[in-house]
GUPAMI-109656 format. One record per residue (C-alpha): residue in one letter; chain; x, y, z. Coordinates in steps of 0.25 Angstrom, whole numbers, always signed. Each point is the difference from the previous one (the first is absolute). Last residue first. Layout:
   residu   chaine       x       y       z
        A        A       X       Y       Z
...
***
This chain:
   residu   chaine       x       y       z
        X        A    +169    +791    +611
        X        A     +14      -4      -6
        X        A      +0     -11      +9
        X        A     -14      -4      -3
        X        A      +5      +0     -14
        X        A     +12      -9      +3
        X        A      -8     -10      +9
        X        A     -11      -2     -10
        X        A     +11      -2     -11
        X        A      +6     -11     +10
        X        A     -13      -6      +1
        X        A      -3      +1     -14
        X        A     +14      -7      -4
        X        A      -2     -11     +11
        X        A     -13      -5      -6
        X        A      +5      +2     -14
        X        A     +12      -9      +4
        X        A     -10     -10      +7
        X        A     -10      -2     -12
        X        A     +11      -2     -11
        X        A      +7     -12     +11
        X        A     -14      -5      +0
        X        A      +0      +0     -15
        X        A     +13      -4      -1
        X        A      -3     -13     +11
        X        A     -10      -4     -10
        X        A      +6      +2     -15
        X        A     +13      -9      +8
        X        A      -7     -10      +5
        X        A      -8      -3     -11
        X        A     +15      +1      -8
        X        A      +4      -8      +9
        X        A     -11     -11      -1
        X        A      +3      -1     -17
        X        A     +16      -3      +6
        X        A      -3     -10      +8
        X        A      -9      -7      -9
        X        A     +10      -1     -10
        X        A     +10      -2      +9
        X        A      -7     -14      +5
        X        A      -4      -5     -15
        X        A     +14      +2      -2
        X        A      +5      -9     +10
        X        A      -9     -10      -2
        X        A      +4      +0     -15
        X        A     +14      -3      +3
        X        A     +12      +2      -9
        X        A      -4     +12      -5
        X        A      -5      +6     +13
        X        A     +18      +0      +3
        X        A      +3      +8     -12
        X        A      -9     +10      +0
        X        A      +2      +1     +16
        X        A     +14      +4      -5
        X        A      -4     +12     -11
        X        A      -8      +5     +11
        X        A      +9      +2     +10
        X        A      +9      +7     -10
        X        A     -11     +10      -4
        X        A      -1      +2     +17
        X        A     +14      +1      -1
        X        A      +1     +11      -9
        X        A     -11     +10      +5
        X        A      +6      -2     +13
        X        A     +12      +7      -7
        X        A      -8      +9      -7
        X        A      -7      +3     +16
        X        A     +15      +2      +6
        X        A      +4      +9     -13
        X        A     -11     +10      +3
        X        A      +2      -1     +15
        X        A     +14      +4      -3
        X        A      -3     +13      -9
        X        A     -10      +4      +9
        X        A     -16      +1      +3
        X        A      -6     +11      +5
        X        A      -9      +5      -9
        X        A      -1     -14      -6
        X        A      -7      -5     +12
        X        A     -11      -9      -2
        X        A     -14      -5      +5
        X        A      -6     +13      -5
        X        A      +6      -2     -15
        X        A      -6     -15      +0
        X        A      +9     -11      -1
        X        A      +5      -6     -13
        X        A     +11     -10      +8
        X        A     -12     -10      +5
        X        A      -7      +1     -14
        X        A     +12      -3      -8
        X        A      +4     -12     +11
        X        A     -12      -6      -2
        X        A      +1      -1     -15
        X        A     +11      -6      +1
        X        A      -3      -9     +10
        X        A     -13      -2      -7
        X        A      +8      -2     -12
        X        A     +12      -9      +3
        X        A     -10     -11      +6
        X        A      -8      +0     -12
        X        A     +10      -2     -10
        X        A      +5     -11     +12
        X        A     -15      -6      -4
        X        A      +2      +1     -13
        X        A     +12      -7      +0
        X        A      -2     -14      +7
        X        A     -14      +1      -7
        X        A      +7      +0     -13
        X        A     +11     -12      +5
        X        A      -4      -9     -10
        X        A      +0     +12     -13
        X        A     +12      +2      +6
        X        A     +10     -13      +0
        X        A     +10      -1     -10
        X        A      +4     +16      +6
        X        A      -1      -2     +15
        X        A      +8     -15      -1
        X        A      -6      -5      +9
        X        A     -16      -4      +3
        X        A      -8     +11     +11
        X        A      -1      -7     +14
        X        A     -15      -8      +2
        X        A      -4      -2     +15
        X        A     -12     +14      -1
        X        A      -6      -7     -12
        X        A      -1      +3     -14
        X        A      -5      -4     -13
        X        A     -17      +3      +6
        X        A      +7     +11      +6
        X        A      +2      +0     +15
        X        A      -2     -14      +7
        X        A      +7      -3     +11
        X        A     -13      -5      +6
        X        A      +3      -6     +16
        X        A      +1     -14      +4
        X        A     +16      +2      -2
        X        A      +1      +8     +13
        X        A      +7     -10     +10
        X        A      +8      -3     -13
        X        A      +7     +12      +0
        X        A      +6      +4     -13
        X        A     -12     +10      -3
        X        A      +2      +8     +13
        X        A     +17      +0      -2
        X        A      -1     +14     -10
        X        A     -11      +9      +6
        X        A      +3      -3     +14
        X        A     +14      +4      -2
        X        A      -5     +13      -6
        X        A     -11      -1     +11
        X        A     +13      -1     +11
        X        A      +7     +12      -8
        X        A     -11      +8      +1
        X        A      -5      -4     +15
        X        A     +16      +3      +5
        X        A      +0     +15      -9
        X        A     -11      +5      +9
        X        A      +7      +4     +10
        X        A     +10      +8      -9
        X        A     -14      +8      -5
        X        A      +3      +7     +12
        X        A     +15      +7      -1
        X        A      -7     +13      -6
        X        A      -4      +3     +15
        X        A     +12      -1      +6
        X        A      +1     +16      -3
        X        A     -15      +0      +6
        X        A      -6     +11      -7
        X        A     -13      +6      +7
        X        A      +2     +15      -6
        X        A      +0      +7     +13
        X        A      +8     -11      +5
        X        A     +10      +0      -9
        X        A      +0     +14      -1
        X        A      +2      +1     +15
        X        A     +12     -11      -4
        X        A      +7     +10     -10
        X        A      +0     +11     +11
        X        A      +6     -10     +12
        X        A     +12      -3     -11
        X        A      +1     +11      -6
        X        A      +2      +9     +15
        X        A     +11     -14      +5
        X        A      +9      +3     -13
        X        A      -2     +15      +3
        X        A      +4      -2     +15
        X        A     +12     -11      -6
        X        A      +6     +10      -8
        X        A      -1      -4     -14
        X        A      -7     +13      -5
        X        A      +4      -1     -16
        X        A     -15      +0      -4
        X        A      -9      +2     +13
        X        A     -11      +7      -5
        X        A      +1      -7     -14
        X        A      -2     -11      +6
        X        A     -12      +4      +9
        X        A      -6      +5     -14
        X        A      +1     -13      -8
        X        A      -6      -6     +13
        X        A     -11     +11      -1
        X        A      -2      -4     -17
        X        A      +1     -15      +4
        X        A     -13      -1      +7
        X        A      -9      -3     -10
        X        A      +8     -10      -7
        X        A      +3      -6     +14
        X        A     -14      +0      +1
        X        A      -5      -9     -12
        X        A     +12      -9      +2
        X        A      -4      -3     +15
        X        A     -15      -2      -7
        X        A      +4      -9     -10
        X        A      +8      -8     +11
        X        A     -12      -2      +9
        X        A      -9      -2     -11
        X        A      +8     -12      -4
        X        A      +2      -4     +14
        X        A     -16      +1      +4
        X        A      +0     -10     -15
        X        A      +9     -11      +4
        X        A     -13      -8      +5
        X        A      -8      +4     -14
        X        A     +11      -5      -8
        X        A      +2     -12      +7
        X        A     -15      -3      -1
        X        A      -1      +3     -15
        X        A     +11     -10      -3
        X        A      -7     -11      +9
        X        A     -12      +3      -9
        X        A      +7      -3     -14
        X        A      +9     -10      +4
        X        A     -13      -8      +8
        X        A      -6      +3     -14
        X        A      +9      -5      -9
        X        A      +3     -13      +8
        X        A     -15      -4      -4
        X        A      -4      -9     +11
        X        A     -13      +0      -1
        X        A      +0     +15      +7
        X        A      +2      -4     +14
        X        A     +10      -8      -4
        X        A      +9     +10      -5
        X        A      -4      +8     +13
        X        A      +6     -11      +8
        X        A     +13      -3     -10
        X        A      +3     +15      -2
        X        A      -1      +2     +16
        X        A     +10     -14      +2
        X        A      +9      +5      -9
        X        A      +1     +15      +7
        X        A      +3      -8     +12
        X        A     +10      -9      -5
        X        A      +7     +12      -5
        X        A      -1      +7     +13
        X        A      +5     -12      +6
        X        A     +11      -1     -11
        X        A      +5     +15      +5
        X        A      +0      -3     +16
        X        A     +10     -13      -5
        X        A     +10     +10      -8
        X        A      +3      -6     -15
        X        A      +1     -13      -6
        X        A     +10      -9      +8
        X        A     +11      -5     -10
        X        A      +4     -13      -3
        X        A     +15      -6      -6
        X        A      +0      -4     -15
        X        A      +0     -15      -4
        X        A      +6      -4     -12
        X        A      -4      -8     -11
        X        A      +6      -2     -16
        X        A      -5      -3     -13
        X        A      +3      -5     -15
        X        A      -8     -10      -7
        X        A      +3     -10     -13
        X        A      +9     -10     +11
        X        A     -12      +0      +9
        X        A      +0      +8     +13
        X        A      -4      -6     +15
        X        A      +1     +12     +10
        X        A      +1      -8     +14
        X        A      -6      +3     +13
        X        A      +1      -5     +14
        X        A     +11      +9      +4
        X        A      +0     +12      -9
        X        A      +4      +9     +11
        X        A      -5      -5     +13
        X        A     -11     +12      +2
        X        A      -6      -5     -13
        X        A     -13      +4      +6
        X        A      -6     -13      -5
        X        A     +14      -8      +7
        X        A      -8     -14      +0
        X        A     -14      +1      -6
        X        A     -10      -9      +9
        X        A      -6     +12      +7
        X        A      -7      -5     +13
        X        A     -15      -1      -1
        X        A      -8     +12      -4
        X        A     -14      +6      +8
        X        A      -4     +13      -7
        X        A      +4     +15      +4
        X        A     +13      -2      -7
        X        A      -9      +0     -14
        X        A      -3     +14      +3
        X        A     -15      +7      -5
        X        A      -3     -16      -4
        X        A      -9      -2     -11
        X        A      +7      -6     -10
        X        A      +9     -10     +12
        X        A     -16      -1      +6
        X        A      -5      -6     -14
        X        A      +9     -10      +2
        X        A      -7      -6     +11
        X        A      +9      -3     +12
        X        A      +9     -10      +5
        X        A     +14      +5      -5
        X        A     +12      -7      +2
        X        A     +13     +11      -4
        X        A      +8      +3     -12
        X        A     +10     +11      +1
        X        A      +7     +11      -7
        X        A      +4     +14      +5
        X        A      +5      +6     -12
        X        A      +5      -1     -13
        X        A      +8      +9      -9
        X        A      +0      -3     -16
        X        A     +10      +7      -9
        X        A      -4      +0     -15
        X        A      +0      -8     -12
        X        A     -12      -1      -8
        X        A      -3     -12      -7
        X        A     -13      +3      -7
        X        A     -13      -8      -2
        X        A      -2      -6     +12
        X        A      +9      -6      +9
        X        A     +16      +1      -6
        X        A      +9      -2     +13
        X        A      -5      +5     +13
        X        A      -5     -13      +6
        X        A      -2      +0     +16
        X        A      -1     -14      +4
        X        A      -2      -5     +13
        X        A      +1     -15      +2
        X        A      -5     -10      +8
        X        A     +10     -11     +10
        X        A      -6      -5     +10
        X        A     -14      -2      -6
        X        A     -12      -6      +6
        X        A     -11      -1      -9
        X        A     -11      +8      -5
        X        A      +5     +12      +2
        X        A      -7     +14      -4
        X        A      +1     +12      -4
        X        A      -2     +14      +1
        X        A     +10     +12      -8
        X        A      +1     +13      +6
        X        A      +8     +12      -5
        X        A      +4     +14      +9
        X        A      +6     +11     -11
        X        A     +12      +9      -2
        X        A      -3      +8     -11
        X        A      +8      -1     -14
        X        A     -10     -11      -2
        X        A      +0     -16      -2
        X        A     -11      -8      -5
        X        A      -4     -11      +4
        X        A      -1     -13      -3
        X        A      -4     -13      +7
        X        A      +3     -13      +3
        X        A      -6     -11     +11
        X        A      +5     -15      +3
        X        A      +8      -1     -12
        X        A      +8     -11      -5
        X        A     +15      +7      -4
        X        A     +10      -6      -8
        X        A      +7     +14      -3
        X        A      +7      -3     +14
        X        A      +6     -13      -6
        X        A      -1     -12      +9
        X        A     -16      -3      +4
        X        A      -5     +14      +7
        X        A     -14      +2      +6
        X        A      -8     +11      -1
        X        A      -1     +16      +4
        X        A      +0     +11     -13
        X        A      +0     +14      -3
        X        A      +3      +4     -13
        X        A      +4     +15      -2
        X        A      -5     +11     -10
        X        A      +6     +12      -4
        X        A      +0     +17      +4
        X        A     +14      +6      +1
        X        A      +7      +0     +14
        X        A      -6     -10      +4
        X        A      -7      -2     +15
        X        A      -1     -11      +8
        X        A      -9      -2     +14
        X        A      -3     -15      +4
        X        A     -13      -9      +6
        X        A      -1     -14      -2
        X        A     -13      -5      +8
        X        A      -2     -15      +2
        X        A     -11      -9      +1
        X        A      +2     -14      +8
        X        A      -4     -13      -3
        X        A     +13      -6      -2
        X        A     +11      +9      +7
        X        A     +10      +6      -9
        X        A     +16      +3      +4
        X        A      +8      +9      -9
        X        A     +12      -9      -2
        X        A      +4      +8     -12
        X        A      +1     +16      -4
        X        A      +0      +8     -13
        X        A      +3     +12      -9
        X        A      -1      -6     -14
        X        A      +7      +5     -14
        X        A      -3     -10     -11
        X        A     -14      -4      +5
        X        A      -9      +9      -7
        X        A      +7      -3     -13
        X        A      +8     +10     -12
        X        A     +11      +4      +8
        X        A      -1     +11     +11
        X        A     +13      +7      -3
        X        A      +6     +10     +10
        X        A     -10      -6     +11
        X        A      +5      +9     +12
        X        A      -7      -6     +12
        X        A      +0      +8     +14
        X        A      -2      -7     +13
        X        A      -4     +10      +8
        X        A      +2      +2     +17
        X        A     -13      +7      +8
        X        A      -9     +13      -4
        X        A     -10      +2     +11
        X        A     -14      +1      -6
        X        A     -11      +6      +7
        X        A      -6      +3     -14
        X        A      +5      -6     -15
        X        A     +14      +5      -5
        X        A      +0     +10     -10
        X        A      +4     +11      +9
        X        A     +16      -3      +3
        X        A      +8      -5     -14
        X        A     -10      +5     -11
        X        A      -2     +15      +3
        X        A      +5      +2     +11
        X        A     +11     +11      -8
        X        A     -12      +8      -6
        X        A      -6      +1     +14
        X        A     +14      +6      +6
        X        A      -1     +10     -12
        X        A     -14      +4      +4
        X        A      +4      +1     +11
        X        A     +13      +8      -2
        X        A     -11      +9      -7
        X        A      -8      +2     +14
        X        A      +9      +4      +8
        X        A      +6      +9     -12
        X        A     -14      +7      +4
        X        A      +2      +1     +13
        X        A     +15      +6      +0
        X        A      -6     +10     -10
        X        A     -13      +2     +10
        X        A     +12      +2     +11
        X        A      +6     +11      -6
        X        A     -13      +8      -3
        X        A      -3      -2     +13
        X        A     +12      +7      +4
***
C-alpha cells in the first residue's frame, strides 16, 4: 500500500517538474506581486536600417511646466534587443521628433518593470511617446515585443528615492497622463507608425491573473525574507539566497525525518505483513477481510507507520514551488533592485543564457556549468539515497512487484533529473538554489541514517533480549 502511494508521490513530483518546465517563460518571469493585465504585442518582421522606422506611439500626452515626471512601463522580447524610449515634441512628421528625454534599453526574454524620469519645462498639450523597435544599436533584430502597464505620472520627490524605493507604488505619483496604459480599450490611443523599408504588426492579447492569491503571498513573503537578510549582509543577493535556502531546509527538516523514518519502519515491518498476507491468501470472506485488516494495523502500530504518513512531504511542496517562483521574479522586481545580483565577475543573478545554444557556448559556460552541477548532486544524491545499508533493507522479503515499483521509481527520479537540468540552465538563481538544496540533503540524509542505524540496532538487541529471555 505504501509502496503504491510512494509511486503516486514520486510521479507528483515529476509532473512538477514538467509543470515547471512549461512556466518557464510565459508565467514566472514576471517581476513580484504582479498581476498580469491586457498586452499589446509588436511583431517587427523587418526592423529596417533606423531607430525610428518601426515606432509604437501615443500623442496629446499632456505636460505641465515645471513639473517632474515618472514614466514607468513592463515589456519583454521574445529574443534579447535594444529599444528607444523617447518623450518630446512633434512638429508634422513623427520621425521630426524634438526630444524632451530619450533613452535605451534593453529588452529581455523576461518580463521586466522600466522607469524613465523627466522633466517639463513648458506646458505641452500635445507630447509624444515613443517606443522605437526599428534598427537601435548595432543590429536590427526582429522579434515580438509585449508591453505592459505603461504610464507617466507627476513626481515631486528626489530621484534618488525612485532607485531606492523597495515599491515604487509606495511613493506619492499624480494622476497617470497615458490614455488607455493598460490597453484595456484595445489599441485605442495607440498607433504603429511603420516606414515603407520596415515591416510590423500590433495586437493586444487578453490578461491573465498569475497564480492563486494565498500562493503570491507566500512569494511575497519569501521575497521580502531574502531582501531583509540580503540587506543585512551588504546587500549581497547571494548571501540572503544562500541563507534563506538553509532556513527552508532546516524548517522542512522534522518532515524529512519523519518520512525517512516511516520508510525506515515500513521496511522493517514488512516481513509480518508479508506473513498476514500469506495467512489469509484466497480467504475473501468478510470475517478474514476484517482479521487482515485489524492484524496489518497492530503492526502498524507496532511498527509506528502511519499509512498517510508517506503523503507528508506534499505539504511542503507549496514553500518549494513559491521559492522556485521566488527564485526566478525576485531579480525582476524593482522594489528589490538596491540589492547585488552579482555572481561571477561575467555574470549576475538578471543575465538569461545568449541564443542559439550551439553559436553561443563559450558565453553561456556558467549557464552550463552550473546545470552540470545541478544534475550531479542530484544524481549523486539519489545514488546514495537508493544504496541503503543491508540492515535498513529488506531483500529477504522483497517481491517480484516491489522490485519492478522501486526500477520504475528509479526511472522517474532519473527523468526528473534530466528536466530540472533543463530548467537551472536557464536561470542561474535557480541553480544556485538546487545546488544548495541538494548538498543539504545529502547532510540530512548521512544524519537521519546514522540515527535511523542507531534505532534499528536498538530495537534488534531488544527483540534479541526478549527472544533469549523467552527461551530462558
Amino acid at each position: 500500500m505504501l509502496k503504491r502511494w510512494k509511486m503516486i508521490l514520486f510521479a507528483t513530483m515529476a509532473v512538477f517538474a514538467v509543470f515547471l518546465s512549461g512556466c518557464e517563460t510565459e508565467h514566472y518571469n514576471r517581476a513580484i506581486g504582479y498581476e498580469s493585465g491586457a498586452r499589446l504585442v509588436v511583431t517587427v518582421e523587418e526592423p529596417g536600417e533606423e531607430p525610428e522606422t518601426v515606432q509604437l506611439l501615443q500623442t496629446d500626452v499632456r505636460l505641465q511646466a515645471g513639473q517632474d515626471y515618472v514614466l514607468t512601463f513592463s515589456a519583454r522580447a521574445a529574443a534579447a534587443r535594444e529599444m528607444r524610449v523617447r518623450i518630446g515634441t512633434v512638429e508634422g512628421d513623427v520621425e521630426a521628433v524634438t526630444d524632451i528625454v530619450s533613452d535605451v534599453v534593453t529588452l529581455t526574454p523576461t518580463t521586466t518593470n522600466y522607469f524613465v524620469h523627466l522633466s517639463a519645462e513648458e506646458t505641452l498639450e500635445d507630447a509624444v511617446l515613443i517606443f522605437e523597435l526599428g534598427k537601435v544599436g548595432a543590429e536590427a533584430v526582429a522579434t515580438d515585443v509585449a508591453f505592459e502597464s505603461v504610464r507617466i505620472r507627476p513626481y515631486d520627490g528626489d530621484v534618488a528615492d525612485l532607485h531606492l524605493a523597495e515599491d515604487l507604488e509606495t511613493l506619492e505619483f499624480g494622476d497617470n497622463v497615458v490614455s488607455n496604459w493598460d490597453f484595456g480599450e484595445g489599441t485605442d490611443a495607440w498607433t504603429l507608425h511603420v516606414s515603407e523599408d520596415a515591416s510590423a504588426t500590433y495586437t493586444v492579447v487578453d490578461g491573465e491573473r498569475l497564480g492563486f492569491g494565498w500562493m503570491q503571498w507566500i512569494v511575497g513573503a519569501v521575497a521580502d525574507l531574502i531582501h531583509a537578510t540580503s540587506r543585512l549582509a551588504g546587500g549581497y543577493y547571494i548571501v540572503g539566497l544562500f541563507v534563506i535556502t538553509l532556513l527552508i531546509r532546516i524548517v522542512g527538516w522534522p518532515i524529512y525525518s519523519k518520512t525517512t523514518a516511516l520508510s525506515t519502519n515500513m521496511t522493517l515491518a514488512q516481513p509480518e505483513i508479508d506473513k498476514i498476507k500469506q495467512k489469509y491468501m484466497g480467504r475473501k470472506d468478510p470475517q478474514s477481510q476484517q482479521m487482515l485488516q485489524q492484524e496489518t494495523m497492530r503492526v502498524y502500530k507496532e511498527y509506528g507507520v502511519n499509512p498517510l504518513g508517506c503523503l507528508l512531504p506534499v505539504f511542503q511542496m507549496p514553500i518549494f514551488i513559491a521559492m522556485y517562483q521566488t527564485v526566478r521574479r525576485l531579480p525582476l522586481t524593482h522594489r528589490y533592485q538596491d540589492l547585488n545580483f552579482g555572481f561571477t565577475p561575467w555574470t549576475d543573478f538578471t543575465d538569461v543564457p545568449a541564443e542559439p545554444f550551439f553559436a553561443n557556448i563559450g558565453n553561456n559556460i556558467v549557464f552550463i556549468l552550473m546545470a552540470v552541477i545541478v544534475g550531479a548532486t542530484m544524481f549523486l544524491f539519489q545514488m546514495y539515497a537508493q544504496k541503503k545499508p543491508d540492515i535498513l533493507q529488506n531483500k529477504k522479503f522483497q517481491t517480484e512487484q516491489q522490485k519492478n515499483t522501486e526500477k520504475t521509481m528509479k526511472y522517474m527520479m532519473y527523468f526528473m533529473t534530466l528536466m530540472l537540468v533543463f530548467i537551472a540552465y536557464t536561470n542561474l538563481g535557480i541553480a544556485f538554489y538546487w545546488i544548495i538544496g541538494n548538498l543539504f540533503q545529502f547532510l540530512q540524509t548521512y544524519i537521519n541514517r546514522k540515527r535511523t542505524i542507531a534505532r534499528v540496532m536498538e530495537r534488534k538487541q531488544k527483540a534479541s533480549a526478549l527472544k533469549t529471555t523467552g527461551k530462558l
